[in-house]
RODO-2510 file (C-alpha; in nm, 4 decimals, decimal comma):
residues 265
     n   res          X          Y          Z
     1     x    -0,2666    -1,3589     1,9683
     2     x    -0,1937    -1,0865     1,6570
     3     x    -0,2610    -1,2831     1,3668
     4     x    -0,2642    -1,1765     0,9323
     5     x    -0,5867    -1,0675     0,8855
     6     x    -0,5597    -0,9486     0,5639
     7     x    -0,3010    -0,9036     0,2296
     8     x    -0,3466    -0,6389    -0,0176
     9     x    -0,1337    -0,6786    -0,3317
    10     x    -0,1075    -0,3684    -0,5662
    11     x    -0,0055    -0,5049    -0,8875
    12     x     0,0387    -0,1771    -1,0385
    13     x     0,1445     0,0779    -0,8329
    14     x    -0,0976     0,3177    -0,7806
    15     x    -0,3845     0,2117    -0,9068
    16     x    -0,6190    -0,0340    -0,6824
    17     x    -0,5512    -0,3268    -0,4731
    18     x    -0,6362    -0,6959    -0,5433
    19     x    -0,6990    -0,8819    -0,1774
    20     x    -0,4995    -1,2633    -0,2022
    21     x    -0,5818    -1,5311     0,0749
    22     x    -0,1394    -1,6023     0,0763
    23     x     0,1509    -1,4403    -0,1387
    24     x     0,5064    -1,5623    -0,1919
    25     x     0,8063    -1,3936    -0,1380
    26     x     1,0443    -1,2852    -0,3847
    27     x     1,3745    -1,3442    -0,4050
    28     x     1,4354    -0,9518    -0,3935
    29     x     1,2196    -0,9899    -0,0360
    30     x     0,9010    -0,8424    -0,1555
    31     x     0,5821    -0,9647    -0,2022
    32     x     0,5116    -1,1208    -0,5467
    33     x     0,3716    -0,9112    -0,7836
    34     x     0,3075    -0,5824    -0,5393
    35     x     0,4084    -0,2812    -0,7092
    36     x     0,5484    -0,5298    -0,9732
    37     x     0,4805    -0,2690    -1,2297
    38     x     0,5181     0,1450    -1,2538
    39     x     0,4743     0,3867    -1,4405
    40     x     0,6701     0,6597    -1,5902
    41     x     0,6656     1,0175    -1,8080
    42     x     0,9354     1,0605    -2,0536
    43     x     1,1404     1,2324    -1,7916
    44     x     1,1495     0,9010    -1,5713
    45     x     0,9550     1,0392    -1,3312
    46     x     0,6329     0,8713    -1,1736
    47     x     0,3254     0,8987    -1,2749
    48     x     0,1083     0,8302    -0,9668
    49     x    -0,1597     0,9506    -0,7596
    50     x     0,1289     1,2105    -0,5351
    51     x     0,1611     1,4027    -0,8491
    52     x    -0,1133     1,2977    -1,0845
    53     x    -0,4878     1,3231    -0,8650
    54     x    -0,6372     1,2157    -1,2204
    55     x    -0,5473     0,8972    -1,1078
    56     x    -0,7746     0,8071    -0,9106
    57     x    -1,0492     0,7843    -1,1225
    58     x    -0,8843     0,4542    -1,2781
    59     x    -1,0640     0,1328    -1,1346
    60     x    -0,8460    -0,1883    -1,1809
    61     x    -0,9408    -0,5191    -1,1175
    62     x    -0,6922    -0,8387    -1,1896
    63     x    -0,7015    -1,1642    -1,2796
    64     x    -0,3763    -1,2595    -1,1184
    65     x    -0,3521    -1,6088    -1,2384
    66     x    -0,4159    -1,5106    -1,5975
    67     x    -0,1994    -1,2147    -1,5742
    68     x    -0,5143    -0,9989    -1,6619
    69     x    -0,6094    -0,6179    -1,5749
    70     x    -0,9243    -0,4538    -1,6294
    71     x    -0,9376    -0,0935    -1,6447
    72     x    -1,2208     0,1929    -1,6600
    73     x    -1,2710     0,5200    -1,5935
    74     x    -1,4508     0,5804    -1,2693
    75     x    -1,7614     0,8159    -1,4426
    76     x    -1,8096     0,5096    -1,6960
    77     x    -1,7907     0,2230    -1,4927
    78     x    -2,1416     0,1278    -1,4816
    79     x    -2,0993     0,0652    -1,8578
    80     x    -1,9259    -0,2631    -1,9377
    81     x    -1,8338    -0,1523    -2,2954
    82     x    -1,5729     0,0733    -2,1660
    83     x    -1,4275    -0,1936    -1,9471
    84     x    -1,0865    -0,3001    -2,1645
    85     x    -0,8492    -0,5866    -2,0388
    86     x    -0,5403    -0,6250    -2,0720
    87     x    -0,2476    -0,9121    -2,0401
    88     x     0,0247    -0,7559    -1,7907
    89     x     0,2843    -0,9305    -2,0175
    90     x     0,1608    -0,9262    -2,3803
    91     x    -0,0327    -0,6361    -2,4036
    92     x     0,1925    -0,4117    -2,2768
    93     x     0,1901    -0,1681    -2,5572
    94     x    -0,1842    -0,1093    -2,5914
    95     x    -0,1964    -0,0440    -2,2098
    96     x     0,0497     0,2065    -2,2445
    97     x    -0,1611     0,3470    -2,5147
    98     x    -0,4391     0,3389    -2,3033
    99     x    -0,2693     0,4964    -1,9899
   100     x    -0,1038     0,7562    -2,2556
   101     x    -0,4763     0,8300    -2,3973
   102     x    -0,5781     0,8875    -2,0356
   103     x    -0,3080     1,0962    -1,9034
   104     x    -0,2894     1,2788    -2,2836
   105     x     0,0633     1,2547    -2,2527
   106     x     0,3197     0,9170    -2,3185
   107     x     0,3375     0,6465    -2,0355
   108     x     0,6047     0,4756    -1,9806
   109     x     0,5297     0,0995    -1,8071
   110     x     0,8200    -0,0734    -1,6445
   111     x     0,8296    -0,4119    -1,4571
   112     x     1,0466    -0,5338    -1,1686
   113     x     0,9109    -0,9138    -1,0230
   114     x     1,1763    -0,8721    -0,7821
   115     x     1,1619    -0,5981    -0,6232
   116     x     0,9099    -0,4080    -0,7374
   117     x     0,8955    -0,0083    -0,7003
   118     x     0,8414     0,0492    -0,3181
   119     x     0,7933     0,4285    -0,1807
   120     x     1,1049     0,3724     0,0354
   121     x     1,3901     0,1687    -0,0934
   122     x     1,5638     0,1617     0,2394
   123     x     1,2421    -0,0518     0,3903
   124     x     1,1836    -0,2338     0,0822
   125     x     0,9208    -0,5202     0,2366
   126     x     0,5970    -0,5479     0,3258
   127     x     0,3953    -0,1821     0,4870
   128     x     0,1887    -0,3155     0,8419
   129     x    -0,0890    -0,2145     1,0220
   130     x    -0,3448    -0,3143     1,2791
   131     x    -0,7121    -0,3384     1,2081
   132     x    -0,7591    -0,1456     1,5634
   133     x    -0,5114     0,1366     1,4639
   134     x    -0,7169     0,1821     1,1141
   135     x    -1,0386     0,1684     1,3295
   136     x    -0,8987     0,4411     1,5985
   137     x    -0,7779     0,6558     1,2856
   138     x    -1,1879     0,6328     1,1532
   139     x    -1,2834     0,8369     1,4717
   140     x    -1,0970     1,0735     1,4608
   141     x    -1,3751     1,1825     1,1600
   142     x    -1,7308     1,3175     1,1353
   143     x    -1,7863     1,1826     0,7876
   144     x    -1,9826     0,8376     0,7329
   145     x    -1,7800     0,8403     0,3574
   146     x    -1,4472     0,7572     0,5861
   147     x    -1,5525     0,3827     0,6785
   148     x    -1,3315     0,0840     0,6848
   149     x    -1,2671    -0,0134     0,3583
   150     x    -1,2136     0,3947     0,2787
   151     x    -0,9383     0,4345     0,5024
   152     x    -0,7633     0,0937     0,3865
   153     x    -0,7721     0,2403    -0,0103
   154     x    -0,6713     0,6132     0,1274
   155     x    -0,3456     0,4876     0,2990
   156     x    -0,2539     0,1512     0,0795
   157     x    -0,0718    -0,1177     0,3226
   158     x     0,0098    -0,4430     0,2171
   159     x    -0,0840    -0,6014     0,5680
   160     x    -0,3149    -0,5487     0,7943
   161     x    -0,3395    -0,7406     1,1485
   162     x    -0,6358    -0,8438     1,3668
   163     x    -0,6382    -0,8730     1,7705
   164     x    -0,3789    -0,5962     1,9201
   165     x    -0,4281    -0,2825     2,0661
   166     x    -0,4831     0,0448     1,8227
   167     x    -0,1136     0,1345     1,7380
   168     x     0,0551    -0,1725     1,7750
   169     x     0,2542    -0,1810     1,5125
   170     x     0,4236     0,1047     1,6719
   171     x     0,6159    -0,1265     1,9087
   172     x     0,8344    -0,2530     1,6198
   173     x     0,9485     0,0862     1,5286
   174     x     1,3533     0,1736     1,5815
   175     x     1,6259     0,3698     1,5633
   176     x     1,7769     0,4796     1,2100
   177     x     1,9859     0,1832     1,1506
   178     x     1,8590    -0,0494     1,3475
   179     x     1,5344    -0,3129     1,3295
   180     x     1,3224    -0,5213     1,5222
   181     x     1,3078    -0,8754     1,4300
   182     x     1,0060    -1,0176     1,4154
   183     x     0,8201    -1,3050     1,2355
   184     x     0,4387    -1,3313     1,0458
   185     x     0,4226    -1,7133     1,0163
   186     x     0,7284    -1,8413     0,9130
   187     x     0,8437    -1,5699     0,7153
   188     x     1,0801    -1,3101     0,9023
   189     x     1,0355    -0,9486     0,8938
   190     x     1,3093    -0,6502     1,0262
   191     x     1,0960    -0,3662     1,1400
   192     x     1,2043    -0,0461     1,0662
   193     x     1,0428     0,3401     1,0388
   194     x     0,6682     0,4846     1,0939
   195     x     0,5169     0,4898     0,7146
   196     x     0,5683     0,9290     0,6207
   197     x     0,2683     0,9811     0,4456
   198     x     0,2015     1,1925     0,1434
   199     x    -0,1255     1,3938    -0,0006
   200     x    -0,2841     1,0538    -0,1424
   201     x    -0,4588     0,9832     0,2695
   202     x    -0,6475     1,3275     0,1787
   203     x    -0,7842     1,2275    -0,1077
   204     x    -1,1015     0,9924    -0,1465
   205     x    -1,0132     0,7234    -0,3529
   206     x    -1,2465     0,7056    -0,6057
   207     x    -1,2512     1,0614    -0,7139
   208     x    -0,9581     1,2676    -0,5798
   209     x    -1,1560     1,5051    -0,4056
   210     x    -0,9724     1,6223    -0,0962
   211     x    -1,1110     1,5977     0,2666
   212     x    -1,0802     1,9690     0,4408
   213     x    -0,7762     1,9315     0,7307
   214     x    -0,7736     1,5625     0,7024
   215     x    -0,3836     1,6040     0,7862
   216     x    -0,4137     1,8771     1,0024
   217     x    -0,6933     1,6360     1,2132
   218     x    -0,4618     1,3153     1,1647
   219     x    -0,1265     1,5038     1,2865
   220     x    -0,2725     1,6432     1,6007
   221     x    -0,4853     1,2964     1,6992
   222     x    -0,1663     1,1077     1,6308
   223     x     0,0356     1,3219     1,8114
   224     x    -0,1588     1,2811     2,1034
   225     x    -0,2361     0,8577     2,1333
   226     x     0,1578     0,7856     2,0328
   227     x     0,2015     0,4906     2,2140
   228     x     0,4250     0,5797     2,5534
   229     x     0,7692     0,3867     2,5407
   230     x     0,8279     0,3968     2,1354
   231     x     1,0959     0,4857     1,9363
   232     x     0,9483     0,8746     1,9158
   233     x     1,2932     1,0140     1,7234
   234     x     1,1560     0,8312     1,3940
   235     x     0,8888     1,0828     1,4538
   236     x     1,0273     1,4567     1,3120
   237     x     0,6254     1,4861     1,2155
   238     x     0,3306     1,2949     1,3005
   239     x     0,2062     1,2320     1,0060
   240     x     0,2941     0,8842     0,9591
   241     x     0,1344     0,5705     1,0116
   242     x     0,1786     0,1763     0,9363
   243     x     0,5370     0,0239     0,9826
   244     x     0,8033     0,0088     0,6888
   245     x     0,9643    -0,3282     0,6401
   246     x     1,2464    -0,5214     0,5437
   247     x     1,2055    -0,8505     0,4458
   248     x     1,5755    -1,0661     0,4145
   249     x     1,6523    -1,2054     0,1051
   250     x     1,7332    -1,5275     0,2907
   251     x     1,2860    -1,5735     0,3131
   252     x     1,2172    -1,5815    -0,0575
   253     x     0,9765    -1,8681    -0,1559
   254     x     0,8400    -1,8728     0,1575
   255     x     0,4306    -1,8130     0,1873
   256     x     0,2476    -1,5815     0,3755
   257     x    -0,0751    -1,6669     0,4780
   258     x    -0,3859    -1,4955     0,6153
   259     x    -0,4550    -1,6654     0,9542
   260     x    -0,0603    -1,6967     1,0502
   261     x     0,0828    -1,5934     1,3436
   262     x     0,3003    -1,2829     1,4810
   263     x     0,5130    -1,3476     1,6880
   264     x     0,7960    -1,0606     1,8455
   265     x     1,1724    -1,1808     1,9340
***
């Protein structure tokens, strides 16, 4: 049976995940404290890793419970000194400093605990995907630097779940409009669109450098293992992958839980 096999919380959007053994739900339907914070230039627009590859050479951890982030730069990471920690909620001028510093221009940090700041306000819940779809994607690559835990930090879902076929989130994909219902544990989920991807799946994580035709590669080896019998008019372009969510607002409080159940209605 599918089960949760893992839950990847990005506290601050864009930078690096934090891995949590069970998150709550929000009362906006999102998981608590992904994408919880953003940041922003001074015309409102994002500053993340689609329009700012500098990015990724910030390495975050967090101490969730303390409401603590670490940050360094990637090329001076082996040297504690320049490890500086911040509180999320009373430090939140000298970590725009230090972002501002970084970026050598102002940064902007804004919060939302309830909804966060998804990529795709329509399918504001949790992104899915299978281990064995992650796995299938690895082949499709010569390099030994694309394992595993690459390919989970190049494409960023919240969920990822153990014992299907490659591609199985694909089943839960529907018309514009419409959704599948389906529950992870007790918490219920609405299914919605394939995940359109942008440059950052190029990219290696840690330094930004880009990974000749990894789209081109992905978009034809997608194209050709779509699952038969799937919802192919969310697919104007094949380069997508993981399911969008909505989560109703009627499932906040409820816990997620690594180990729980899928079950399909």
């Amino acid at each position: 049976m599918a089960k949760l096999s893992k839950i990847w919380i990005f506290p601050i959007k864009s930078l690096d995940a934090i891995a949590v053994n069970e998150v709550e739900i929000t009362s906006g339907g999102a998981l608590k404290g992904d994408r919880e914070f953003a940041l922003f230039d001074q015309k409102g627009l994002y500053i993340n890793a689609k329009r700012n590859p500098k990015i990724h050479l910030i390495r975050s951890t967090y101490d969730l419970p303390n409401r603590l982030v670490s940050l360094c730069i990637q090329d001076l990471e082996a040297n504690s000194r320049n490890i500086t920690t911040f509180h999320l909620d009373q430090d939140r001028d000298s970590l725009s400093h230090w972002l501002s510093d970084f970026f050598e221009k102002p940064v902007e940090i804004r919060q939302n605990p309830s909804n966060g700041f998804p990529d795709d306000p329509e399918s504001w819940g949790a992104t899915i995907v299978s281990e064995a779809t992650l796995r299938t994607v690895q082949s499709w690559y010569t390099s030994p630097q694309l394992r595993m835990e690459q390919l989970q930090q190049r494409f960023r879902t919240n969920l990822e779940i153990a014992d299907t076929e490659p591609f199985w989130e694909d089943q839960l994909i529907t018309i514009s409009g419409k959704t599948v219902p389906f529950k992870i544990g007790q918490v219920q989920f609405l299914g919605t669109n394939p995940c359109q991807r942008c440059p950052v799946p190029t990219r290696d994580p840690f330094t930004g450098e880009v990974y000749p035709d990894f789209q081109k590669i992905f978009m034809r080896q997608r194209e050709a293992t779509l699952p038969v019998n799937i919802e192919r008019s969310r697919f104007n372009h094949f380069y997508r992958l993981a399911l969008n969510t909505q989560i109703p607002l009627t499932e906040s409080g409820k816990v997620l839980k690594l180990g729980d159940s899928i079950s399909l209605e």
